[in-house]
MOPAC internal coordinates of N, CA, C and O (Angstrom, degrees):
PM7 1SCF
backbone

  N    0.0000 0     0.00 0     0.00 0    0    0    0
  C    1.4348 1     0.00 0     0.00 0    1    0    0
  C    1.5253 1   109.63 1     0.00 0    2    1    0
  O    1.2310 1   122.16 1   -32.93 1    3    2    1
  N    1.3502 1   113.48 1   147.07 1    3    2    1
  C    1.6214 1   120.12 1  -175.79 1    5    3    2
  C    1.0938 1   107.32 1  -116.47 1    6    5    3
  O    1.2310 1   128.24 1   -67.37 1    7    6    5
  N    1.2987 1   101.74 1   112.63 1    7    6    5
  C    1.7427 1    97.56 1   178.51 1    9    7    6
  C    1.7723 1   103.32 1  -104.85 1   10    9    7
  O    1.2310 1   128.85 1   -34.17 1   11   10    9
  N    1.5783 1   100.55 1   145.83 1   11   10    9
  C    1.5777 1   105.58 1   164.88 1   13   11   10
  C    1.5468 1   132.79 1   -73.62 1   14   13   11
  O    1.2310 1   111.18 1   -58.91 1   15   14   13
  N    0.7918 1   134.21 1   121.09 1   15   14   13
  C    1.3280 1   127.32 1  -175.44 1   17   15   14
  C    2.1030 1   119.02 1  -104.20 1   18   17   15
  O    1.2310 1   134.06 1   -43.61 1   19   18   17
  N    1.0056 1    90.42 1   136.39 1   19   18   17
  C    1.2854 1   107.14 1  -172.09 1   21   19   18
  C    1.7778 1   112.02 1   -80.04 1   22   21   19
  O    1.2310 1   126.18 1   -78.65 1   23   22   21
  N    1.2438 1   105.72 1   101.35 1   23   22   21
  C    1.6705 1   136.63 1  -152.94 1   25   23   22
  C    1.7967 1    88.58 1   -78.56 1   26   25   23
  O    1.2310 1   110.77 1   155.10 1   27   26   25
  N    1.0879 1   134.96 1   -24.90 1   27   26   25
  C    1.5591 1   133.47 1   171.38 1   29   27   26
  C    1.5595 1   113.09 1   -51.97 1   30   29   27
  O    1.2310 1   121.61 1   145.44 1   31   30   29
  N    1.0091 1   114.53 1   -34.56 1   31   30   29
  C    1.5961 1   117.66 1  -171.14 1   33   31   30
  C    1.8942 1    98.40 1   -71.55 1   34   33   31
  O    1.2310 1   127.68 1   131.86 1   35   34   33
  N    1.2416 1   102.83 1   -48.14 1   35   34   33
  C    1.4775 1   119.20 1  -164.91 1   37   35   34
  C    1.7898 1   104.69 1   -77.73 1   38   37   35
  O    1.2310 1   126.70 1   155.68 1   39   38   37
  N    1.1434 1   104.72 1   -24.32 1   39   38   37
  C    1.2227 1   106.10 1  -164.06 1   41   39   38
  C    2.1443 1   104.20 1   -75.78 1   42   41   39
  O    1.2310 1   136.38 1   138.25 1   43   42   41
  N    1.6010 1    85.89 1   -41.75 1   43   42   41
  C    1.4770 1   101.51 1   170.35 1   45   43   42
  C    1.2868 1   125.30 1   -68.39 1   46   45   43
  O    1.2310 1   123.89 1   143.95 1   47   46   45
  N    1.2018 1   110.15 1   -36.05 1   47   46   45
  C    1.9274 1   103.87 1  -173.08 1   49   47   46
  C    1.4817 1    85.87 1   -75.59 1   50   49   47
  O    1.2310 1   114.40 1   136.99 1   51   50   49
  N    1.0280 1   128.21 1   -43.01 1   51   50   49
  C    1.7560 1   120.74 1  -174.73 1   53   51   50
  C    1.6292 1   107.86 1   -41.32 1   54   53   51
  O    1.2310 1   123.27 1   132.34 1   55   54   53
  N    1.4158 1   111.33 1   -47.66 1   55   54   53
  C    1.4443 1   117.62 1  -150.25 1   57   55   54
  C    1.7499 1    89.76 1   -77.49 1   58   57   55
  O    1.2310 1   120.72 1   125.61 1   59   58   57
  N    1.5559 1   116.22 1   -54.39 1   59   58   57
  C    1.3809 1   123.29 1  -165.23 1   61   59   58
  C    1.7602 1    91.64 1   -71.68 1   62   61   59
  O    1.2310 1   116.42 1   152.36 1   63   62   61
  N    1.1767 1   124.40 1   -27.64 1   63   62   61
  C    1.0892 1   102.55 1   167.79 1   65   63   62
  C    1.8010 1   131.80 1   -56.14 1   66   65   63
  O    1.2310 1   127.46 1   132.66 1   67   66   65
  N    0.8608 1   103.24 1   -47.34 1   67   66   65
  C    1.7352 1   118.65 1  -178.34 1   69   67   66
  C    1.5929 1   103.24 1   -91.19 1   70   69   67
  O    1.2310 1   117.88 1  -177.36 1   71   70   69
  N    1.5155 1   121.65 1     2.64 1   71   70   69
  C    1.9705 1   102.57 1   137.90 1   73   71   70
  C    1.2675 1    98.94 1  -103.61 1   74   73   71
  O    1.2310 1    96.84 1   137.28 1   75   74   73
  N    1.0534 1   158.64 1   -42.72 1   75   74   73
  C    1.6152 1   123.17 1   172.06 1   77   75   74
  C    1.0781 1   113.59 1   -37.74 1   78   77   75
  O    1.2310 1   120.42 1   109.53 1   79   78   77
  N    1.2652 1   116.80 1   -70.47 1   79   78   77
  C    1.5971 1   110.49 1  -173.73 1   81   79   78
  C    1.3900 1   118.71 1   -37.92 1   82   81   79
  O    1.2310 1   112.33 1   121.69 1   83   82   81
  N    1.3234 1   132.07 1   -58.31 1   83   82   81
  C    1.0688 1   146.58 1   162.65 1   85   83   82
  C    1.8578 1   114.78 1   -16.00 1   86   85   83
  O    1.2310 1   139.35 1   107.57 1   87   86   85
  N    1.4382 1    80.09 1   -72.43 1   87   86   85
  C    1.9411 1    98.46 1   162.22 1   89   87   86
  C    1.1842 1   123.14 1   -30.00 1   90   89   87
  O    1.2310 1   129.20 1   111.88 1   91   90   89
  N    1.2837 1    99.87 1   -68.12 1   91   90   89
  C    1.5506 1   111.28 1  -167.00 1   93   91   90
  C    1.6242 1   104.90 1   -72.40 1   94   93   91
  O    1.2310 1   111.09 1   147.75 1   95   94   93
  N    1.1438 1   134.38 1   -32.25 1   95   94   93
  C    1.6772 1   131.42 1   150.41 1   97   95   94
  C    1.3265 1   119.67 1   -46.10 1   98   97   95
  O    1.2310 1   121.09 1   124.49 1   99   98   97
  N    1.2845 1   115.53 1   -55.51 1   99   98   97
  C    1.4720 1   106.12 1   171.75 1  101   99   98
  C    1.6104 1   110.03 1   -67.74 1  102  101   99
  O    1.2310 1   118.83 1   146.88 1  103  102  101
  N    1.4901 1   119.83 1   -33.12 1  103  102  101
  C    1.4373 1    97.57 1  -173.76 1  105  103  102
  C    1.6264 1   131.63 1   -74.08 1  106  105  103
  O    1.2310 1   130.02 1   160.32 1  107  106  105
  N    1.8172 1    98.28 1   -19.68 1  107  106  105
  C    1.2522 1   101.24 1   164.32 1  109  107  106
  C    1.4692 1   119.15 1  -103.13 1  110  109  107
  O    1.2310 1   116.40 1  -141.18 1  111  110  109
  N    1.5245 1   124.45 1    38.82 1  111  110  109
  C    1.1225 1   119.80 1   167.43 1  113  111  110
  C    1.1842 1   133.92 1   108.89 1  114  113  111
  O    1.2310 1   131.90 1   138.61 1  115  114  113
  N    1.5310 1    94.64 1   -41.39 1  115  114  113
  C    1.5770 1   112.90 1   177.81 1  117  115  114
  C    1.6017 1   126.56 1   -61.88 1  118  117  115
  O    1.2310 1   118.49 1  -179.31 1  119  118  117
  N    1.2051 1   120.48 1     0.69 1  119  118  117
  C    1.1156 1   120.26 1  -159.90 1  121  119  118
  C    1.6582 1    96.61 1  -144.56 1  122  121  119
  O    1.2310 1   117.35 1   -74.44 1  123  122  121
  N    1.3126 1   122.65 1   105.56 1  123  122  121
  C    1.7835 1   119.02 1   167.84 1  125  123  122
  C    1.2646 1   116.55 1  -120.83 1  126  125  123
  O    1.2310 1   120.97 1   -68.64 1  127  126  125
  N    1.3797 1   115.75 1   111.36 1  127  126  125
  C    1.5828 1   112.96 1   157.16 1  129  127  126
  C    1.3377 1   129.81 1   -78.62 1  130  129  127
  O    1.2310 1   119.94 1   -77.79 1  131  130  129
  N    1.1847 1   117.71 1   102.21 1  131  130  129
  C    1.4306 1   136.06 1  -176.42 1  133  131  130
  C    1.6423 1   113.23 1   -48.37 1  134  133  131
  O    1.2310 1   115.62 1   -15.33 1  135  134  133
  N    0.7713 1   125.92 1   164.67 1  135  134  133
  C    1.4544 1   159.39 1  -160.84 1  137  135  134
  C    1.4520 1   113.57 1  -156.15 1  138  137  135
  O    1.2310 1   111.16 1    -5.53 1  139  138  137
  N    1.5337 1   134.24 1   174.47 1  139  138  137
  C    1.2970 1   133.46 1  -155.34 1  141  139  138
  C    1.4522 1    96.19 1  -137.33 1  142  141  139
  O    1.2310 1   120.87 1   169.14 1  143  142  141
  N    1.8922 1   115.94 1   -10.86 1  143  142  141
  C    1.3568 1   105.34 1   146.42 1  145  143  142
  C    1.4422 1   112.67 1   -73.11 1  146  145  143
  O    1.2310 1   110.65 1   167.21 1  147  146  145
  N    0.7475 1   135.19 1   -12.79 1  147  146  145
  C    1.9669 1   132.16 1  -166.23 1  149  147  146
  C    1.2744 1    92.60 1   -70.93 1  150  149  147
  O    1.2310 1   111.11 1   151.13 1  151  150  149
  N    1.3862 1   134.33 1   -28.87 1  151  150  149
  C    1.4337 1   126.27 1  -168.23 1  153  151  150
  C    1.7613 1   109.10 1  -107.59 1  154  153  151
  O    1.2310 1   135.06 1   -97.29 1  155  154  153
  N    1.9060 1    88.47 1    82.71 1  155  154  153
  C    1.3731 1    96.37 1  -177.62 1  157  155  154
  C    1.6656 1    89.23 1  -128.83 1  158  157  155
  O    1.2310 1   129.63 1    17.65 1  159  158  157
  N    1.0019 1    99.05 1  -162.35 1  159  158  157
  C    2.1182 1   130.02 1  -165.09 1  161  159  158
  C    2.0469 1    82.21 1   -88.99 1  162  161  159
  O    1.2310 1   124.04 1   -62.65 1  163  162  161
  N    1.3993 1   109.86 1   117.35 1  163  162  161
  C    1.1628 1   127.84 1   153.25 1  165  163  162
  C    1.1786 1   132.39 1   -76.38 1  166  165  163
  O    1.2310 1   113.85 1   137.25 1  167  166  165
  N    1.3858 1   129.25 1   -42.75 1  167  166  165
  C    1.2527 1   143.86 1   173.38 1  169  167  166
  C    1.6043 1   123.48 1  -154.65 1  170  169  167
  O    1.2310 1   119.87 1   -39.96 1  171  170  169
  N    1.4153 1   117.86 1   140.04 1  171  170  169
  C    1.3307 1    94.42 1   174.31 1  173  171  170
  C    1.4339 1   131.67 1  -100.83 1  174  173  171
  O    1.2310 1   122.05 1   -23.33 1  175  174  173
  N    0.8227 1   113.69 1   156.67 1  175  174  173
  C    1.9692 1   108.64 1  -160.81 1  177  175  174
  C    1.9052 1    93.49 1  -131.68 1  178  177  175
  O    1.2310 1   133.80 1   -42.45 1  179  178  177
  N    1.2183 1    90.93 1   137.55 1  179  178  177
  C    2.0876 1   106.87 1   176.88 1  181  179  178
  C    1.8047 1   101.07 1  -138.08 1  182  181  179
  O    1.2310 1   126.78 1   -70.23 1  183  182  181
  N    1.2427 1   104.56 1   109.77 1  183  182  181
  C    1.5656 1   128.12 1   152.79 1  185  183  182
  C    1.2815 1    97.25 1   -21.83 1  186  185  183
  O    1.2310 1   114.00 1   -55.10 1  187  186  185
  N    1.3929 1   128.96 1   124.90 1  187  186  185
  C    1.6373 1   135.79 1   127.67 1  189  187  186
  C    1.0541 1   118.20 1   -85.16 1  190  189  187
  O    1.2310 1   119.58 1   -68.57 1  191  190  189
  N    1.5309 1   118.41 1   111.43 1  191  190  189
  C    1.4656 1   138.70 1   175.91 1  193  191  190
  C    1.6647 1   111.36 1   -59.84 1  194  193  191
  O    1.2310 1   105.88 1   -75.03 1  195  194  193
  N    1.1040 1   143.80 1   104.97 1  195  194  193
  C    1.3589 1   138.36 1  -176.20 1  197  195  194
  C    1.7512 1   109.77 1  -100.05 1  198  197  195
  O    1.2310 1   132.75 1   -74.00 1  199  198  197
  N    1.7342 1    92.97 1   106.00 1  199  198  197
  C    1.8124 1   102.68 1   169.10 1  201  199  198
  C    1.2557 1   108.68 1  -101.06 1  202  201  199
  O    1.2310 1   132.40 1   -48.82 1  203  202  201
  N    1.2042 1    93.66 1   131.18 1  203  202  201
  C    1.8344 1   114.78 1   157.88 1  205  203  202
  C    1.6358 1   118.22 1   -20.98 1  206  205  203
  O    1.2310 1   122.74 1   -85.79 1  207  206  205
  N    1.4248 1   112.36 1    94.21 1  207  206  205
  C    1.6160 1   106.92 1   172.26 1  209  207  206
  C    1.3737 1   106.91 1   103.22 1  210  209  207
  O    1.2310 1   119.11 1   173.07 1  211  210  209
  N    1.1767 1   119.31 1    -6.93 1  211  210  209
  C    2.4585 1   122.98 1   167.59 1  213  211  210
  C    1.5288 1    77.08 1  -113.72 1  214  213  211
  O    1.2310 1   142.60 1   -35.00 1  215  214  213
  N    1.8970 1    73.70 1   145.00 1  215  214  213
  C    1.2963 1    98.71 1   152.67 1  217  215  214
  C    1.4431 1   139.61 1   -93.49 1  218  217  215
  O    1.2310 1   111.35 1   -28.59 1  219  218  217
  N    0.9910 1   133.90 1   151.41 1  219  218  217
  C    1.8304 1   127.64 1   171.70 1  221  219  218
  C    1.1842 1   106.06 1  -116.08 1  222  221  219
  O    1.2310 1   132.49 1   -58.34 1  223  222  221
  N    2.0552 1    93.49 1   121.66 1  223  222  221
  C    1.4335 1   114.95 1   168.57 1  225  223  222
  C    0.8118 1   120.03 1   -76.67 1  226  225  223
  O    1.2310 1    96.67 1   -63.04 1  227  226  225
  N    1.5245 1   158.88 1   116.96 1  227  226  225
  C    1.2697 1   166.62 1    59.27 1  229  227  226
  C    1.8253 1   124.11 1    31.06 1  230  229  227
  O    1.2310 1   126.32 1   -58.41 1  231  230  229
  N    1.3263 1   105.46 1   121.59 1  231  230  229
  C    1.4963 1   100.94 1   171.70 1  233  231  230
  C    1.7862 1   111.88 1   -90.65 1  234  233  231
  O    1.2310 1   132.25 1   -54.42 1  235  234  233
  N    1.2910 1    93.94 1   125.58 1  235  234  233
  C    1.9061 1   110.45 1  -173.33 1  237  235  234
  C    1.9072 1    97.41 1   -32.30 1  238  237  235
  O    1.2310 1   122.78 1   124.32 1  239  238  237
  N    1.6461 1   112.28 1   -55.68 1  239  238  237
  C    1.2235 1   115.90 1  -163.54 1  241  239  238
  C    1.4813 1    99.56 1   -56.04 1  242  241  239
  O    1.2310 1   127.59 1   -23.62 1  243  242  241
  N    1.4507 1   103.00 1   156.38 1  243  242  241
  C    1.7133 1   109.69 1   165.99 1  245  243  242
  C    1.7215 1   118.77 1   -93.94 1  246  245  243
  O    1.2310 1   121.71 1   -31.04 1  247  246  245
  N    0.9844 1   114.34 1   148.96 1  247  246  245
  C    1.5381 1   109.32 1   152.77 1  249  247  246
  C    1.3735 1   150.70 1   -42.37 1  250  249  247
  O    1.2310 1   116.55 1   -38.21 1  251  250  249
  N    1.4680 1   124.16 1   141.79 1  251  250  249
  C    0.9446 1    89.26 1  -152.73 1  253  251  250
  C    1.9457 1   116.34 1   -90.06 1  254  253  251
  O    1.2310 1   133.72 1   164.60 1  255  254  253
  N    1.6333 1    91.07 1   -15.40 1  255  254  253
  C    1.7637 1    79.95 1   156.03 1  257  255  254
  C    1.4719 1   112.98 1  -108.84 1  258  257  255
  O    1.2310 1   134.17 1    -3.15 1  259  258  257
  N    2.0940 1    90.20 1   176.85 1  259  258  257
  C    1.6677 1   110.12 1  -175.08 1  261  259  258
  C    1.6709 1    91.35 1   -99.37 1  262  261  259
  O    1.2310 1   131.68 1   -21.52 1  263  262  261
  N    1.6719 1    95.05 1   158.48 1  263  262  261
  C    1.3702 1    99.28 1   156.70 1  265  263  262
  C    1.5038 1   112.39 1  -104.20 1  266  265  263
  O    1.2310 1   117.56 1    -9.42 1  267  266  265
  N    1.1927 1   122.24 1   170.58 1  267  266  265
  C    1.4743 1   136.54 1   140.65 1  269  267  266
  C    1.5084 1   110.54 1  -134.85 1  270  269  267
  O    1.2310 1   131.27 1   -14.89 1  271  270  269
  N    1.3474 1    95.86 1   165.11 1  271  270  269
  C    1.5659 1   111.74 1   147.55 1  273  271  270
  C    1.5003 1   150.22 1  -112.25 1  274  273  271
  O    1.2310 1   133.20 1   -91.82 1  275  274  273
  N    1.1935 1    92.09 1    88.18 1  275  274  273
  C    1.3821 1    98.51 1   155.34 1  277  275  274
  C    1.4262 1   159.92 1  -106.46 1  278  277  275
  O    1.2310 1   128.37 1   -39.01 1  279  278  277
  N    1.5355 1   101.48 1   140.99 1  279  278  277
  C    1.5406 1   108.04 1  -174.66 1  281  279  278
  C    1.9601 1   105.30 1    81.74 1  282  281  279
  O    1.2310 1   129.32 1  -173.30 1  283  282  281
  N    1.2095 1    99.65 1     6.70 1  283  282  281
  C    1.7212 1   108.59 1  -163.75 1  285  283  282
  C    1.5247 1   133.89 1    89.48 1  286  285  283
  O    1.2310 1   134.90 1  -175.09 1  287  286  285
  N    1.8967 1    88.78 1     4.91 1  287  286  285
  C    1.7089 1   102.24 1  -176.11 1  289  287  286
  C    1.6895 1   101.23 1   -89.94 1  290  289  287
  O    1.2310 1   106.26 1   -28.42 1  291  290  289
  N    1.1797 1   143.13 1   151.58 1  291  290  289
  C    1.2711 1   119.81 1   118.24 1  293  291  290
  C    0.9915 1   135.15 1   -56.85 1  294  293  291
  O    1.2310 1   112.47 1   -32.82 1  295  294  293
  N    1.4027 1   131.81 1   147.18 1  295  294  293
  C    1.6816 1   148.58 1  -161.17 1  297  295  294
  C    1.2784 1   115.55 1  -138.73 1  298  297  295
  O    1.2310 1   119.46 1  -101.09 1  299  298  297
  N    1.0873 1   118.63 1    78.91 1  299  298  297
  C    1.9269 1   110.12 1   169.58 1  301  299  298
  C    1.3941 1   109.66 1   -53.13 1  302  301  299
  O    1.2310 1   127.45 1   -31.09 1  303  302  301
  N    1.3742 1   103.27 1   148.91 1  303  302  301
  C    1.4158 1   114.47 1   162.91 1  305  303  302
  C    1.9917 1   117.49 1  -131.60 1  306  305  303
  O    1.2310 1   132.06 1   -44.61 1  307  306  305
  N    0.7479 1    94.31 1   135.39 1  307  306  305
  C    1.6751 1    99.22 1  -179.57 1  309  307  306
  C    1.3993 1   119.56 1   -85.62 1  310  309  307
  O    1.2310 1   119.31 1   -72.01 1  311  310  309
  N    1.2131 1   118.93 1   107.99 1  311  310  309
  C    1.3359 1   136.32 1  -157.76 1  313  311  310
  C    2.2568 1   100.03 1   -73.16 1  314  313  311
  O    1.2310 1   130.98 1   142.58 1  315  314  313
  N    1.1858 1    96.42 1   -37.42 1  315  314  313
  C    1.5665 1    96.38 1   177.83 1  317  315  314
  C    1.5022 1   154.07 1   -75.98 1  318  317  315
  O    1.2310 1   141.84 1   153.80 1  319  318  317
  N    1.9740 1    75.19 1   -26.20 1  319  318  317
  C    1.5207 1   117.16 1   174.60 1  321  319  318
  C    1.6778 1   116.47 1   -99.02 1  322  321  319
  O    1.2310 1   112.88 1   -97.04 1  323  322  321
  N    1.2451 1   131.06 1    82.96 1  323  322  321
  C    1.4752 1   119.71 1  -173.07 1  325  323  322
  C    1.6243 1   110.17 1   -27.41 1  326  325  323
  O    1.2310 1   119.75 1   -33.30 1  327  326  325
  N    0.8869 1   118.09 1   146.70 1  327  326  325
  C    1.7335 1   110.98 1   170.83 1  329  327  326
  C    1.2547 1   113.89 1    64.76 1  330  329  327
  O    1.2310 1    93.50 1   153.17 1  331  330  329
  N    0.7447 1   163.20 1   -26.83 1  331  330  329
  C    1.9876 1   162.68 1  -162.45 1  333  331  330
  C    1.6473 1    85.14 1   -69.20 1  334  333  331
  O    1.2310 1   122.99 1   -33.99 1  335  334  333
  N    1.5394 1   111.87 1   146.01 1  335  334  333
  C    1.4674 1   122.45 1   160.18 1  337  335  334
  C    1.1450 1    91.41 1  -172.05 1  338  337  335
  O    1.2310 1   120.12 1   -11.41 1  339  338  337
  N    1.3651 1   117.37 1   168.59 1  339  338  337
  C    1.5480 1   123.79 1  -177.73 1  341  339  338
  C    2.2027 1    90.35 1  -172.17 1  342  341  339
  O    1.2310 1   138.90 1   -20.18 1  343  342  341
  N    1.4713 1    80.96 1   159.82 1  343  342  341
  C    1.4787 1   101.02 1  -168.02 1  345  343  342
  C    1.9117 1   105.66 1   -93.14 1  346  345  343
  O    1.2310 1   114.32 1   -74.61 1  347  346  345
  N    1.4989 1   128.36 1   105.39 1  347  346  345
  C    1.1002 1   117.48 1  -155.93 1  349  347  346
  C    1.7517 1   100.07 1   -75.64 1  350  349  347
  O    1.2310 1   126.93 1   -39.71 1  351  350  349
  N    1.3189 1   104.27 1   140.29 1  351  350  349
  C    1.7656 1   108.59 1  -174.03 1  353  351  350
  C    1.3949 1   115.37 1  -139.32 1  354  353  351
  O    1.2310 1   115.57 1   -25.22 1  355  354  353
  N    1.0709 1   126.01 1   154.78 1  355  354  353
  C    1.9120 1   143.17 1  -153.23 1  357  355  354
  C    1.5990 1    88.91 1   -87.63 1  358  357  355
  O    1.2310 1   118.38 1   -13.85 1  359  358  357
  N    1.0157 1   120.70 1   166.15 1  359  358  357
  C    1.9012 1   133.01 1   156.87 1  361  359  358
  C    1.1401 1   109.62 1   -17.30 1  362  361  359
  O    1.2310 1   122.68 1   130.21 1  363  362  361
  N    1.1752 1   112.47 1   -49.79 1  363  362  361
  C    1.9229 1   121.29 1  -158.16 1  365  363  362
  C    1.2657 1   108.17 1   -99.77 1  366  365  363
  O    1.2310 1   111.94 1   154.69 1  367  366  365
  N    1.1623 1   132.80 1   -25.31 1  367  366  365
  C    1.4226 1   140.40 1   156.61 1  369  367  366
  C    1.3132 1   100.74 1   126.97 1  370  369  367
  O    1.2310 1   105.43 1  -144.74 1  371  370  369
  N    1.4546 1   144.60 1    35.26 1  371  370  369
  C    0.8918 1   131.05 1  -165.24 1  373  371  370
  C    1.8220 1   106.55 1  -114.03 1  374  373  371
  O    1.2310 1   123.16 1   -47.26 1  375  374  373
  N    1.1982 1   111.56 1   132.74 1  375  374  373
  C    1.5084 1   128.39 1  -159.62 1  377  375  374
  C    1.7124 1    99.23 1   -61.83 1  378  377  375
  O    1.2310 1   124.33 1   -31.87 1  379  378  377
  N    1.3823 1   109.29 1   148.13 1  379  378  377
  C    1.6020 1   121.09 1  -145.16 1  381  379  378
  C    1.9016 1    71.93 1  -103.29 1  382  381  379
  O    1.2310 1   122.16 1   -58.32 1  383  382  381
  N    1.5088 1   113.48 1   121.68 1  383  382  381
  C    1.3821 1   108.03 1   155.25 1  385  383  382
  C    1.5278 1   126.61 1   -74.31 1  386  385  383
  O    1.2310 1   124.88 1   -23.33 1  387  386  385
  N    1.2812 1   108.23 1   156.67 1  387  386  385
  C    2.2464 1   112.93 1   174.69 1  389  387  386
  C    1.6933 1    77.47 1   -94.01 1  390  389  387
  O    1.2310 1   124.75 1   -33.18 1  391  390  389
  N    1.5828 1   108.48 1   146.82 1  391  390  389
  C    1.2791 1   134.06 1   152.43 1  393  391  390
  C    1.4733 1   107.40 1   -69.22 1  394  393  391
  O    1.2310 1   120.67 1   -12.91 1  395  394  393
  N    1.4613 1   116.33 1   167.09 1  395  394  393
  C    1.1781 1   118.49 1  -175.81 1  397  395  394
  C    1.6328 1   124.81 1    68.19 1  398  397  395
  O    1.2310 1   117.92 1   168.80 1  399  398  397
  N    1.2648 1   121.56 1   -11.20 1  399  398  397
  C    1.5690 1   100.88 1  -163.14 1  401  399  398
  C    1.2832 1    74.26 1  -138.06 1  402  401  399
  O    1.2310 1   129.51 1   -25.46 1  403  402  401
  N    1.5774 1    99.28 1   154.54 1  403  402  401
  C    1.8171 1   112.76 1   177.13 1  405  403  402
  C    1.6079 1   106.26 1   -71.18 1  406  405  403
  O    1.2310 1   122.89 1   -44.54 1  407  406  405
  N    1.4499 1   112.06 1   135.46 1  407  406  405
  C    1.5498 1   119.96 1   161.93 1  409  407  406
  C    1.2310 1   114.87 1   -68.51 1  410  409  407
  O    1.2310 1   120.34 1   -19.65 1  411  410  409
  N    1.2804 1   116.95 1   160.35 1  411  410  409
  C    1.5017 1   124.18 1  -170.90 1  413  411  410
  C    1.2272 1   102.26 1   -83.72 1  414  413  411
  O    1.2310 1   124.14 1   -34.53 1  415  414  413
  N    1.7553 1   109.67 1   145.47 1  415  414  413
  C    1.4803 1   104.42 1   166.24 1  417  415  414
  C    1.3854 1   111.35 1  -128.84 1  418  417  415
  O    1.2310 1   133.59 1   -28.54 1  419  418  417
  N    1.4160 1    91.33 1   151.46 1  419  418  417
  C    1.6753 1   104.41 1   175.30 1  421  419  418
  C    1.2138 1   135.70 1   -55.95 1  422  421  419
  O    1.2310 1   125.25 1   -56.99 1  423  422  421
  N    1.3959 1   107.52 1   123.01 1  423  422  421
  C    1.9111 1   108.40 1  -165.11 1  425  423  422
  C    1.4145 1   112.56 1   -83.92 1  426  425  423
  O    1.2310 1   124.50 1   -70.90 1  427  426  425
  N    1.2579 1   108.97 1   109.10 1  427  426  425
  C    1.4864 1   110.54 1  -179.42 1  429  427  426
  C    1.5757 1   121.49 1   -79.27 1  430  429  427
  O    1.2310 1   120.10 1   180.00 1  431  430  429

């Protein structure tokens, strides 16, 4: 015997399924929908100029983000905030190069 089954039941746990899920990504972090305030000034950072013969004082504590490099950019990352990174940039906005590794070039 063939019975029909009523596709409403299924149709819903599917749907409530994938906003929980959803939920639970955003609630632990994993999941951020951006905004166009999010893309503000994270921290502020000032060059120490190093001359021959002064010393530079340094605070023992570290910062609270890491850098890397990638792609030839520097990339902060925020050690406190799961996920937070931002691209470190000059006055004008122009992306802070890593020494040593080739910069990207533009594909014409």
């Amino acid at each position: 015997m063939s019975a029909e089954r009523n596709a409403i039941p299924l149709i819903l746990t599917a749907i409530a399924s994938v906003i929980v899920t959803v939920g639970s990504l955003w609630y632990y972090g994993y999941l951020h929908f951006a905004k166009p305030e999010d893309a503000r000034l994270l921290a502020e950072f000032t060059m120490l100029k190093t001359v021959p013969g002064e010393d530079v004082k340094l605070s023992l504590e570290p910062a609270r983000q890491v850098a890397m490099c990638i792609d030839g950019v520097l990339v902060l990352f925020d050690t406190q905030q799961k996920g937070l990174s931002g691209v470190l940039v000059d006055d004008r906005k122009k992306a802070v190069r890593c020494a040593g590794q080739e910069t990207p070039q533009e594909i014409k």
